[in-house]
C-alpha positions in Angstrom: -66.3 27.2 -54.9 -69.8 26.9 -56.8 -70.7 25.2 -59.8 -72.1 27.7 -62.6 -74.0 27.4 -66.1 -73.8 30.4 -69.0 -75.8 30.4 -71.9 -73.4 28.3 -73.9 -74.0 23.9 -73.0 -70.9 24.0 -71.2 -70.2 24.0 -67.1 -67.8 25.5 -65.5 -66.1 24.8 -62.0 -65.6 28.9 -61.1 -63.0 29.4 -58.0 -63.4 32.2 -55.4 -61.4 34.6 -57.5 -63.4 33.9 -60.7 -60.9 32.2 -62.6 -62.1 28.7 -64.4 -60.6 26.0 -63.1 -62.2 22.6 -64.7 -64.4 22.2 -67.4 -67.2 19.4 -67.2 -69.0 19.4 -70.4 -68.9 20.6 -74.0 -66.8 20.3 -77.2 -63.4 20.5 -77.7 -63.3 23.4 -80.0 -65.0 25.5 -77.1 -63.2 24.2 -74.1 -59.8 25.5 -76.3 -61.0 28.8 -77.3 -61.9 29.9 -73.4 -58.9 28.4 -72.1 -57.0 30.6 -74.4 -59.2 33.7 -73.8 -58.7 33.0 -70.2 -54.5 32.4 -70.7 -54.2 35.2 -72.6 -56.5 37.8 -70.7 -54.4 36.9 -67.7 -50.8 37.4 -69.6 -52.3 40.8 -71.1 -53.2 41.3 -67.2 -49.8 40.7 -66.1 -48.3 42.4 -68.6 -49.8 45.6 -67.8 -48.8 45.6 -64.7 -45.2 44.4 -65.6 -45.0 48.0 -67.5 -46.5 49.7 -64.5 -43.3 48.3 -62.1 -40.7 49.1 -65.0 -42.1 52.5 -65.2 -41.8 53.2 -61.2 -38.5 51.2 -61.2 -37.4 54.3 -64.1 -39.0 57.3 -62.0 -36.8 55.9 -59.2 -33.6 55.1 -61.2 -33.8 58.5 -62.7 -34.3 60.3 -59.5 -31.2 58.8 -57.9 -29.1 59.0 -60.9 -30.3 62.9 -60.4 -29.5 62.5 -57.1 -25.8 61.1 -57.5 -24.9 63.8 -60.1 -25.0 66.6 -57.7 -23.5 65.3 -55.0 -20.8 64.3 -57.1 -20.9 68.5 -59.0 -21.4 69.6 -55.0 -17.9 67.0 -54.5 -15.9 68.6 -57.4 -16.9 72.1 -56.6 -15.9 71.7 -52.9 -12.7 70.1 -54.1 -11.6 72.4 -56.2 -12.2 75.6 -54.0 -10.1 73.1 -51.5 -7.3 73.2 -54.0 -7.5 76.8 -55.1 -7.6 77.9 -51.2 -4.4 75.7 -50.7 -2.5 77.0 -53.5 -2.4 80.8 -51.9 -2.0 83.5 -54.7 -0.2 81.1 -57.2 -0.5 82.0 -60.2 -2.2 79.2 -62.3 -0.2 79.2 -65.9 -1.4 76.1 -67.5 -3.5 72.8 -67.4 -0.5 70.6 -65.8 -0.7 66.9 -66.4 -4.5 66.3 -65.5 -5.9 69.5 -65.0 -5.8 70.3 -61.1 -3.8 73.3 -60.3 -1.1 71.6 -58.1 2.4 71.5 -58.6 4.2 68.0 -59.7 7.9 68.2 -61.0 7.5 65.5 -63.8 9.7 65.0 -66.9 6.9 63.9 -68.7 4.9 67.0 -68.0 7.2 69.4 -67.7 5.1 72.5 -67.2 3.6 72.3 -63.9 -0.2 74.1 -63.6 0.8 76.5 -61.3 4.4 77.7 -60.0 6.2 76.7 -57.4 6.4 80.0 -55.2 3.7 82.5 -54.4 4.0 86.2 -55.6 5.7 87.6 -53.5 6.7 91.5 -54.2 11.0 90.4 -54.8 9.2 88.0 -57.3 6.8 90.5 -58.6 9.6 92.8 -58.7 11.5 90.5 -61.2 8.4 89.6 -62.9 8.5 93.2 -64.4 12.1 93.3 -65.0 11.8 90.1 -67.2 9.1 91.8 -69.3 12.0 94.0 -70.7 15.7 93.1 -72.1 17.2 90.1 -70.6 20.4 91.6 -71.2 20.0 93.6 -68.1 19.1 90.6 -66.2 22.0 88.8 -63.9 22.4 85.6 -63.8 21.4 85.4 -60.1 18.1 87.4 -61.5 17.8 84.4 -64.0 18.1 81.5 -61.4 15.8 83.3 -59.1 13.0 83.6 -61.9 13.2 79.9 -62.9 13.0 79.2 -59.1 10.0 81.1 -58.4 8.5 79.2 -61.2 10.1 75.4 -60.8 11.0 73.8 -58.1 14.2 71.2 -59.9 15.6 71.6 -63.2 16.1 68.2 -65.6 19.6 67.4 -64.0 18.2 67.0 -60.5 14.9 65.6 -61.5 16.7 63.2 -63.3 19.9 62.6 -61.0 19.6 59.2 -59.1 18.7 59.1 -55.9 20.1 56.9 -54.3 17.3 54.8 -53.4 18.2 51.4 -54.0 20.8 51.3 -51.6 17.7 51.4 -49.0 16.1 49.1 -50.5 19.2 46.3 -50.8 19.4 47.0 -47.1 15.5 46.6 -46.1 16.1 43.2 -48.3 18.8 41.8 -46.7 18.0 42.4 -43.2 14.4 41.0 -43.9 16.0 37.6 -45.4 18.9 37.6 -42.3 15.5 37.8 -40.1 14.0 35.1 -41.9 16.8 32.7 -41.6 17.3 33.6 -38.0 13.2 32.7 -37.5 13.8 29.2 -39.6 17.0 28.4 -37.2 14.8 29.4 -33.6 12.3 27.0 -34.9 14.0 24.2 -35.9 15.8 24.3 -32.3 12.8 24.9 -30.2 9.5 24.2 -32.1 10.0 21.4 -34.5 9.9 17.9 -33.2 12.9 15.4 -33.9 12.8 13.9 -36.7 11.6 10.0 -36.5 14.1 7.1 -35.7 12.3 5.7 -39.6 14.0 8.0 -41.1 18.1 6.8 -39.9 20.0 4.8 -43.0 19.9 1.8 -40.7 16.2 1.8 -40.9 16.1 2.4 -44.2 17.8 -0.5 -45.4 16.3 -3.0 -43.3 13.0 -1.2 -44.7 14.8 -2.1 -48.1 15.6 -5.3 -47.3 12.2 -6.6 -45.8 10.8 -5.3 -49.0 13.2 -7.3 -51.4 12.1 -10.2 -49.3 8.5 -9.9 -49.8 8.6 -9.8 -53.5 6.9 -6.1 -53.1 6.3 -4.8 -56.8 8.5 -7.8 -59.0 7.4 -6.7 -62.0 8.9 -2.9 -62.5 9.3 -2.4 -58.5 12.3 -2.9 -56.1 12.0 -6.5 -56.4 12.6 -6.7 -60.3 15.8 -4.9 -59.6 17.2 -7.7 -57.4 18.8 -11.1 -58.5 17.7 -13.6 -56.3 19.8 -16.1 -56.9 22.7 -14.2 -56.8 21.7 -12.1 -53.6 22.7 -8.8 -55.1 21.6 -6.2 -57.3 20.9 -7.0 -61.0 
């Protein structure tokens, strides 16, 4: 730390690092304009190289948002051939109800994205058969078409299953469990309950209170007549 002089009458304490950090001697006006010279040099300063981080903080955020997109387009594309090499020789008739080709009996979505059996040449067979008069078609011929192409028809999509017969059972050999736990612990894990808790104890409990006058303004005691010995 040195003292220094300029050409102006005032003195300066200068720091190692050249910033001003007292100011001995001159006029008021003076001693405010450089201290707001300095401030705002050094908020200029910091400004600059505020923008220099936010510009290298948006090379890297845009490098890795580049980054994230294809490995998610590499994700979709490997899915998808997944899902086209699982579906065999299909054939994919429609967009189904969000746009995988997979097969979902839904009443909702009723037309499935692809059919339910492969192409095989009985099906083919029929396929070409259905292209002319149905008339010619027998009703076996019929059933087997809509099978090759659904798997259940409304009545058995909709038919009930069943299921909450399962379910009531689950429930009630869960709460028959639950009450057999409660009974093994109350037998061999709980503790007695204490001798405080017997009606003889209670009442003399009651009665040592009545005695002491406990609460004789809206307690026990205000229910008692004392000079009758019983309750009021």
């Amino acid at each position: 730390m040195k003292l220094a002089t300029q050409s102006t009458p005032e003195y300066q304490l200068i720091t190692t690092d050249g910033r001003p950090q007292e100011l001995f001697r001159g006029d008021a006006p003076c001693l405010l304009k450089n201290r707001l010279v300095w401030t705002a040099a050094l908020m200029f300063k910091n400004n600059v190289k505020l923008h220099h981080i936010i510009m290298a903080l948006n090379m890297v955020t845009r490098r890795a948002l580049a980054l994230t997109l294809q490995q998610l387009s590499r994700q979709q594309t490997a899915a998808a051939a997944s899902t086209l090499s699982k579906i065999g020789n299909r054939e994919v008739v429609g967009f189904g109800f969000n746009g995988s080709p997979a097969y979902v009996d839904r009443v909702d979505f009723p037309m499935p994205a692809v059919r339910f059996r492969e192409d095989t040449p009985d099906v083919q067979v029929l396929r070409e058969k259905e292209m002319g008069d149905w008339k010619k078609l027998t009703l076996e011929e019929k059933k087997a078409l809509y099978r090759a192409s659904f798997c259940q028809t409304f009545a058995e999509m909709t038919a009930p299953s069943g299921e909450w017969k399962s379910v009531l059972g689950v429930t009630l050999i869960l709460s028959s469990l639950a009450v057999w736990i409660y009974l093994w612990m109350k037998v061999f894990v709980y503790s007695p309950l204490p001798e405080t808790l017997k009606p003889e104890y209670q009442e003399a409990q009651l009665k040592r209170m009545i005695d002491l006058r406990a609460n004789p303004v809206e307690g026990t005691s205000s229910q008692w007549d004392y000079s009758k010995g019983d309750w009021k």
